[in-house]
C-alpha positions as CSV (number, residue, x, y, z in Angstrom):
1,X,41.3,8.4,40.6
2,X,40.6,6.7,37.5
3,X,41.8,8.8,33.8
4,X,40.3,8.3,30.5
5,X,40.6,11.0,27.2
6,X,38.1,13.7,26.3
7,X,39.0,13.7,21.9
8,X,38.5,14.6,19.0
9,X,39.6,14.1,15.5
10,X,39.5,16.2,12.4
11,X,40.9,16.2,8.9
12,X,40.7,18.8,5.7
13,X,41.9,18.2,2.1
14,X,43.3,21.6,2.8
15,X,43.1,24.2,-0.2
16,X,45.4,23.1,-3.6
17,X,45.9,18.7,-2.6
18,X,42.9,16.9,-5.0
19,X,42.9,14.2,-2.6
20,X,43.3,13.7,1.2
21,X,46.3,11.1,2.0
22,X,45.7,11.5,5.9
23,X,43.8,9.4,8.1
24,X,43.3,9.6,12.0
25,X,41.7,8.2,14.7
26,X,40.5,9.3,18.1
27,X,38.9,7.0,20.9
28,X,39.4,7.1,25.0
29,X,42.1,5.0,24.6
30,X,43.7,5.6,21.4
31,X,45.0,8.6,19.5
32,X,46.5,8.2,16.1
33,X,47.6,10.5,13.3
34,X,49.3,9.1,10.0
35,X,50.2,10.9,7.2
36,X,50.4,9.4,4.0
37,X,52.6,10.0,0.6
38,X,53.2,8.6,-2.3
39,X,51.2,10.7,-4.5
40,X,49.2,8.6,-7.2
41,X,51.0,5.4,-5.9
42,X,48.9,5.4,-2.7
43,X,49.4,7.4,0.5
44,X,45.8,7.3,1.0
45,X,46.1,3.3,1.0
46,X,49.0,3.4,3.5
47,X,47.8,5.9,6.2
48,X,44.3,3.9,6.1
49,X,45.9,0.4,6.5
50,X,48.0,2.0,9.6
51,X,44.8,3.6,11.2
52,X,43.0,0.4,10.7
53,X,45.5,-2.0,12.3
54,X,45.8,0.9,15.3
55,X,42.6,1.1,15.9
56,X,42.0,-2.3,16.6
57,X,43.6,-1.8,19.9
58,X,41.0,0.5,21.0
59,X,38.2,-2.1,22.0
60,X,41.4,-4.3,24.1
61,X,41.9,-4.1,27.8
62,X,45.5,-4.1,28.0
63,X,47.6,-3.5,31.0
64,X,50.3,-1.1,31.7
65,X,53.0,-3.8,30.4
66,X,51.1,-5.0,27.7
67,X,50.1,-1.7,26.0
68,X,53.6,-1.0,24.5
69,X,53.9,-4.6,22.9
70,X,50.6,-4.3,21.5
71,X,51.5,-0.8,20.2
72,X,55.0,-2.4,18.3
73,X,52.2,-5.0,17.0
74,X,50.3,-3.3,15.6
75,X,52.7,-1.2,13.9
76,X,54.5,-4.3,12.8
77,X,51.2,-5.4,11.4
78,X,50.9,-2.0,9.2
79,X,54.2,-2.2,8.1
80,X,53.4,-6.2,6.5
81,X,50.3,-5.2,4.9
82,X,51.5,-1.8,3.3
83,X,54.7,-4.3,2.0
84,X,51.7,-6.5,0.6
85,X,49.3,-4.4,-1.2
86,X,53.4,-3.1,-2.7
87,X,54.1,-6.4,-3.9
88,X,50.4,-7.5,-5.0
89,X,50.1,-4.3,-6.7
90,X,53.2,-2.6,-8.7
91,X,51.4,0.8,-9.4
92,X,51.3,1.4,-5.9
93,X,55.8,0.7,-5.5
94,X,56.8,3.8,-3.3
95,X,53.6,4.1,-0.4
96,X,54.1,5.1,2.5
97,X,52.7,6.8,5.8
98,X,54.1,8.6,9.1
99,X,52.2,7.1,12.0
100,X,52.5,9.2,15.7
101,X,50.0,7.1,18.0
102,X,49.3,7.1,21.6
103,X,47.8,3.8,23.6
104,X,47.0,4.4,27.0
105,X,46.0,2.1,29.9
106,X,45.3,3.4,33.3
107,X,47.9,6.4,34.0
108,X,50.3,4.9,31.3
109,X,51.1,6.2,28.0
110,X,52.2,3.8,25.4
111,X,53.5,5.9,22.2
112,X,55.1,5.3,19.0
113,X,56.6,7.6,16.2
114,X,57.8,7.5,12.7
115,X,57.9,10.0,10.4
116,X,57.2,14.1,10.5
117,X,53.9,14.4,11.9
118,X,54.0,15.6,15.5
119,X,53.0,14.9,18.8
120,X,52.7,18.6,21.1
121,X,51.7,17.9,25.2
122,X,50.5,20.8,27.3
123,X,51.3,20.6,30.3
124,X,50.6,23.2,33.8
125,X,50.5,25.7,30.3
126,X,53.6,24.8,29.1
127,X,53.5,23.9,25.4
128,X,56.4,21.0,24.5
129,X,57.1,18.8,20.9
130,X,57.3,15.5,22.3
131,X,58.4,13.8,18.8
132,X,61.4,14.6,17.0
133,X,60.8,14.9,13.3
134,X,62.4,12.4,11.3
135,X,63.7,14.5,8.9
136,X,66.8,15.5,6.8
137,X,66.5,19.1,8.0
138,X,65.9,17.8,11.9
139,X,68.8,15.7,11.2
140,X,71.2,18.7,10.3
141,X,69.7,20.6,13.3
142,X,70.4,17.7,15.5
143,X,73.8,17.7,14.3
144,X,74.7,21.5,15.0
145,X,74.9,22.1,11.4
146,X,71.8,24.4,10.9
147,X,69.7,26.3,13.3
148,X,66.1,26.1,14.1
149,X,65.2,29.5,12.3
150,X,67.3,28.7,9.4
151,X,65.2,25.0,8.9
152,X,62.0,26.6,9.0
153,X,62.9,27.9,5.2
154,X,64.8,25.2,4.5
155,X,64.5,23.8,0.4
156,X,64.6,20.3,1.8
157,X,62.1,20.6,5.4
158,X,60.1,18.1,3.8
159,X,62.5,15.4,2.9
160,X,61.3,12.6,5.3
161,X,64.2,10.1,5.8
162,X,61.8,7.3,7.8
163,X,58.6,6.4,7.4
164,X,56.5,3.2,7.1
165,X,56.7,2.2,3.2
166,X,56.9,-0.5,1.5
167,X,60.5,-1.6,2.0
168,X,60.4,-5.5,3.8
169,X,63.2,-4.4,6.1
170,X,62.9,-4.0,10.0
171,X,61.9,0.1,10.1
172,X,63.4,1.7,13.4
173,X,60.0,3.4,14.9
174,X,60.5,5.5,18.1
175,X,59.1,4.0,21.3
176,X,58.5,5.3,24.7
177,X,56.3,5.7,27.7
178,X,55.0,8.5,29.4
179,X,52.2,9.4,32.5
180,X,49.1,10.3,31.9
181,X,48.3,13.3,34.1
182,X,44.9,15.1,35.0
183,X,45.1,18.3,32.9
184,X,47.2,17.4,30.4
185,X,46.1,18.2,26.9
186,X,47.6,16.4,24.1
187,X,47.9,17.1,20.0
188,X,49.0,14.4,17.1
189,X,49.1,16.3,13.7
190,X,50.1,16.1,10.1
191,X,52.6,18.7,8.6
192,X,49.7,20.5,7.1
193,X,48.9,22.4,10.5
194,X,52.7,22.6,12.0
195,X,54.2,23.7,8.8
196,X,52.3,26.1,8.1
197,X,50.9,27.9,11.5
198,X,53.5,29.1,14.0
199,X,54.1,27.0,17.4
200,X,53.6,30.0,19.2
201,X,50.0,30.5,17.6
202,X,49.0,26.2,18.6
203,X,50.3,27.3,21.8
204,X,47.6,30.5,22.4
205,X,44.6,28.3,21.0
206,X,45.8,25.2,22.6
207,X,45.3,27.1,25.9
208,X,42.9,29.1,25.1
209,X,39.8,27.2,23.4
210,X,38.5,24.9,26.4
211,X,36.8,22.5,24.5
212,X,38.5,19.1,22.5
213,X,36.5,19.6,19.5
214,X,36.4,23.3,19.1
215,X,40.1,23.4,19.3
216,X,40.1,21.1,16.6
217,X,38.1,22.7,14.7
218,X,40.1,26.1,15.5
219,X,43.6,24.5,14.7
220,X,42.2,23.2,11.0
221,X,40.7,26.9,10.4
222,X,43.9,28.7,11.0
223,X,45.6,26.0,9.0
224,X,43.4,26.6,6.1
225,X,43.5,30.8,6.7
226,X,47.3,30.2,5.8
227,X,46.2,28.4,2.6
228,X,47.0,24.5,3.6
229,X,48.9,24.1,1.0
230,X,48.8,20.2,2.1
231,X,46.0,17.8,3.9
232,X,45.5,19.0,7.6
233,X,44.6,17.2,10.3
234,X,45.0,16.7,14.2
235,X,43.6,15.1,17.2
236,X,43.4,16.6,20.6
237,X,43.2,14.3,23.3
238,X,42.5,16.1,26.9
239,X,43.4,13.7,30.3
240,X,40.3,13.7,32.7
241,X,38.9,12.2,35.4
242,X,36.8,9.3,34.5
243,X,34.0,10.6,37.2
244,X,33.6,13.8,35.3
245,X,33.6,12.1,32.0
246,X,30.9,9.9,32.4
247,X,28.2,12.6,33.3
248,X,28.7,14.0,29.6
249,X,27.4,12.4,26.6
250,X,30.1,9.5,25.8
251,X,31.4,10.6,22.4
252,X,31.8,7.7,19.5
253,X,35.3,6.4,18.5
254,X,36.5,9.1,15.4
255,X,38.0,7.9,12.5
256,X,38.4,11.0,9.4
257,X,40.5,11.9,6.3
258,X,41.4,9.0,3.8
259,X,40.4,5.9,6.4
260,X,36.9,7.2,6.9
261,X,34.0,7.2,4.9
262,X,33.5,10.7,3.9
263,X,36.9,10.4,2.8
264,X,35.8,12.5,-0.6
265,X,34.4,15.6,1.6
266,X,35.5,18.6,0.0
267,X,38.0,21.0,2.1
268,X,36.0,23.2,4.7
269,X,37.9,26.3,3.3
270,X,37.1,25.9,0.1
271,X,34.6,29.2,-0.3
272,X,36.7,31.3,2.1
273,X,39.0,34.2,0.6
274,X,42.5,31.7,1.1
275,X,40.7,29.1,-0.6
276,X,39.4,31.6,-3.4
277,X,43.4,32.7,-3.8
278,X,44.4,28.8,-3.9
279,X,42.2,28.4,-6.7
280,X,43.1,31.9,-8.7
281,X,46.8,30.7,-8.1
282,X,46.2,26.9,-9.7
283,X,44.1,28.2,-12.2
284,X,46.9,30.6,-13.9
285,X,49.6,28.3,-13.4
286,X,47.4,25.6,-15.7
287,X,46.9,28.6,-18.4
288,X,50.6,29.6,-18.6
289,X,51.1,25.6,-18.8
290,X,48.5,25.5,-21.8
291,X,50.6,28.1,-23.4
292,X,53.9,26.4,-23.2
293,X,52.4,23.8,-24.8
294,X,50.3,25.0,-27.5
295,X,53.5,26.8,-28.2
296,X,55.2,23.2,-28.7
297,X,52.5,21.6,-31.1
298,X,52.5,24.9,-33.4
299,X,55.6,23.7,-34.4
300,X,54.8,20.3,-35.5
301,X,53.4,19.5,-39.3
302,X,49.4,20.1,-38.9
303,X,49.5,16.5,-40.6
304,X,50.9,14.8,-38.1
305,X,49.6,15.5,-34.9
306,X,46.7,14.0,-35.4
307,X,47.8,10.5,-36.4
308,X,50.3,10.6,-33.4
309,X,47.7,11.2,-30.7
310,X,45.3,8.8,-32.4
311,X,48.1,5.8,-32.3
312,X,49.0,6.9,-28.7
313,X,45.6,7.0,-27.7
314,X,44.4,3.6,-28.8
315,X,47.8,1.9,-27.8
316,X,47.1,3.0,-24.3
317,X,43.8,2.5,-24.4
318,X,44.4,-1.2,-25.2
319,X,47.1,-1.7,-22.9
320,X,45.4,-0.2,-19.9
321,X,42.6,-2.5,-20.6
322,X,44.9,-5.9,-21.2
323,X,47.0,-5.0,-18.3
324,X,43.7,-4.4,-16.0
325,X,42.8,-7.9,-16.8
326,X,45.1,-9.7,-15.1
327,X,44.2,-8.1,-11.8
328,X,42.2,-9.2,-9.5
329,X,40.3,-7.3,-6.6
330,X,37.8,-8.2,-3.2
331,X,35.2,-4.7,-2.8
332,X,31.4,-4.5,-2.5
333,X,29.1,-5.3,-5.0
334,X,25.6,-3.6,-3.5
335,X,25.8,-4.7,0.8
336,X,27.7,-7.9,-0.3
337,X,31.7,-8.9,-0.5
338,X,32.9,-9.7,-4.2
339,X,35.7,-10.3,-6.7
340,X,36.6,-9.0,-9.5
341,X,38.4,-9.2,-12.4
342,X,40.4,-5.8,-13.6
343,X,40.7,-2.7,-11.1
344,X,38.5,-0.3,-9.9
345,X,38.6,2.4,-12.3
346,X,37.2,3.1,-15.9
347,X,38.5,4.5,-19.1
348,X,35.7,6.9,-20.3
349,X,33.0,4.7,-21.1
350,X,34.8,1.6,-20.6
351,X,34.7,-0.4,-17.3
352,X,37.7,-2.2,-16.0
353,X,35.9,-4.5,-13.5
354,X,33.3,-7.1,-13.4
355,X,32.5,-9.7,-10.8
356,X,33.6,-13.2,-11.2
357,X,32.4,-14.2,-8.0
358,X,30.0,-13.2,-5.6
359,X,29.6,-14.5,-1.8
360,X,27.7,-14.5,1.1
361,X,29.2,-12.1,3.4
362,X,27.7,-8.8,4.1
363,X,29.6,-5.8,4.3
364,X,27.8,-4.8,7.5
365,X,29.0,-7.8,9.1
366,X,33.0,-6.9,8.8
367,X,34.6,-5.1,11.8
368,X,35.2,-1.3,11.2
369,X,38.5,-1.3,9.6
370,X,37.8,-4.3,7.3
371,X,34.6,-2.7,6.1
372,X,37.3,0.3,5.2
373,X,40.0,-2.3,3.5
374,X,36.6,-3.6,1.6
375,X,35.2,-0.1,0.1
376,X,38.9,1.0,-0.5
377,X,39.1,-2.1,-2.4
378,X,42.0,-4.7,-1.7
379,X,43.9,-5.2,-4.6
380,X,46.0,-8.5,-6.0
381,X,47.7,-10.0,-8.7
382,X,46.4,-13.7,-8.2
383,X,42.6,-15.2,-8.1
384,X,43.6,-17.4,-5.4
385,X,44.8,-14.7,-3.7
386,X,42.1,-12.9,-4.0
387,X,40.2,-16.1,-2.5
388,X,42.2,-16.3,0.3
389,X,40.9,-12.6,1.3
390,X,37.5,-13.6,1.2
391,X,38.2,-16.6,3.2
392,X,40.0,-14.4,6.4
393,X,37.0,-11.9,5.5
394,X,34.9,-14.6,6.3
395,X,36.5,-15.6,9.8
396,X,36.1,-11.7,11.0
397,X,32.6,-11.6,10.1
């Protein structure tokens, strides 16, 4: 009998995040989840350069013994190019991403784990947590000095003590193997679904919605019907017989949140009575904020306040712009590969970019996760450096 995964992928800004920091990726051999933080300095960056060195392993044939090297590989490859864009780019000092993958090959499971997204396997109807959360409030539990109900209200639950950042230092990832068994149904998600909807409520629609990507779709729903306060996202990935797979439609690799292209869609829940609430909520708290501070200002000389702001305003104005220009960045310029000067962002009217050089190489042309790199724009300090992209872009093309 020969096993391959039935998946799917899905990922939701959730109700109060502006942007989506997750990215995951589904395929018949290759599940991956990775969360990533770092606010304005770049989670978005770091989960998408993990998801696009992972999913390079999906087109491989590995074997059983090569799988799990592969797997470290690629994760060792991550790690190196989120240390990079770090050090070519200071802004983004502090990224960072979980990363819970699963490689298979044959009836082996290859998986790795950093971080506090999860990795759930149901099993003969038997829900289990496969990863342990690398967390401070996991840590206490581990070490008998708080209990399991007590950490689910925890202050600190979400104080990750490992993930994949930007720190050039050997990063101690949890590796193991597992079967693959006919029945099995696994789950990878973010934080945003397991810490906010119960285990026992996964459970029930794990077992009860037959379908990959209906459950997917259901597990998202009742993340955002308990007001996702974060980006949501999880892939189901359901063992079957290879026989029976392959008189269904094959299904296309799946790559969503910050890694794929409609990384901008707006949160599914958005028009539903939690998302309504989320925006009441965020909408009050920036009044009673606009209070506080027209409060502050009253109490400056009328005089003042307006040459203050003025000299503020220009002196970052100019800064920005002088700062910006000594940057240096490969993106697309219409279907083609570029570089530019400055970063890729504006101040009001005022563009920060141009191209100094154009080239030959079509963005169609790059593989799937350089095409990614590319519109997500790869940023450096150095116009040689920048050259040097171009020139490896050009030996993937």
């Amino acid at each position: 009998m020969y096993l391959t995964l039935r998946f799917a992928a899905r990922s939701d800004v959730g109700l109060v995040r502006a942007d989506n920091q997750d990215s995951a990726f589904a395929g018949p051999h290759l599940l991956v989840v990775a969360d990533g933080m770092g606010g304005a300095a770049g989670g978005d960056i770091a989960s998408s350069l993990a998801v696009g060195r992972l999913a390079a392993l999906e087109g491989e044939a590995l074997g059983p013994d090569e799988s799990l090297d592969h797997l470290k590989g690629a994760i060792a490859d991550a790690h190196a190019d989120i240390v990079e864009r770090a050090h070519n780019d200071p802004e983004l000092s502090g990224l960072g991403t979980t990363v819970t993958a699963i490689l298979r090959s044959g009836t082996t499971l290859a998986m790795a784990h950093i971080g506090d997204s999860r990795c759930y396997l149901l099993r003969d109807g038997d829900l289990d947590q496969v990863t342990s959360d690398h967390t401070f409030v996991q840590h206490l539990v581990d070490t008998g000095r708080l209990s399991m109900a007590d950490a689910e209200n925890h202050p600190k639950r979400n104080l990750v003590l490992r993930v994949l950042g930007d720190i050039d230092a050997d990063v101690p990832v949890d590796i193991s193997v597992r079967e693959a068994r006919l029945g099995d149904r696994w789950l990878l998600c973010s934080d945003g679904l397991s810490g906010v909807v119960s285990r026992d409520t996964i459970h029930q629609t794990m077992l009860e919605v037959e379908d990959a990507a209906d459950c997917a779709d259901a597990l998202v729903s009742l993340a955002l019907a308990a007001g996702a306060p974060d980006n949501v996202t999880c892939v189901i990935g359901d063992i079957v017989d290879i026989d029976s797979a392959s008189k269904a439609k094959p299904a296309p690799n799946q790559i969503v949140g910050s890694a794929a292209r409609d990384r901008k869609r707006p949160s599914q829940g958005s028009e539903s009575s939690a998302g309504r609430a989320a925006k009441l909520s965020s909408a009050a708290a920036d009044d009673d904020e606009e209070e506080d501070q027209a409060g502050r200002w009253s109490r400056l000389k009328p005089w003042l306040l307006p040459l203050v702001a003025l000299v503020a305003v220009m002196a970052a104005l100019w800064g920005s712009y002088a700062w910006s220009q000594t940057q240096y960045y490969v993106g697309t310029d219409g279907d083609s590969v570029a570089i530019y000067r400055g970063i890729p962002q504006s101040l009001g009217p005022i563009s920060l970019h141009h191209v100094i050089e154009s080239t030959s190489i079509s963005v169609d042309s790059l593989a799937p996760f350089q095409r990614e790199r590319v519109d997500a724009s790869i940023r450096t300090g150095k116009l040689s450096e920048a050259r040097a992209i171009v020139t490896s872009l050009e030996g993937t093309g």
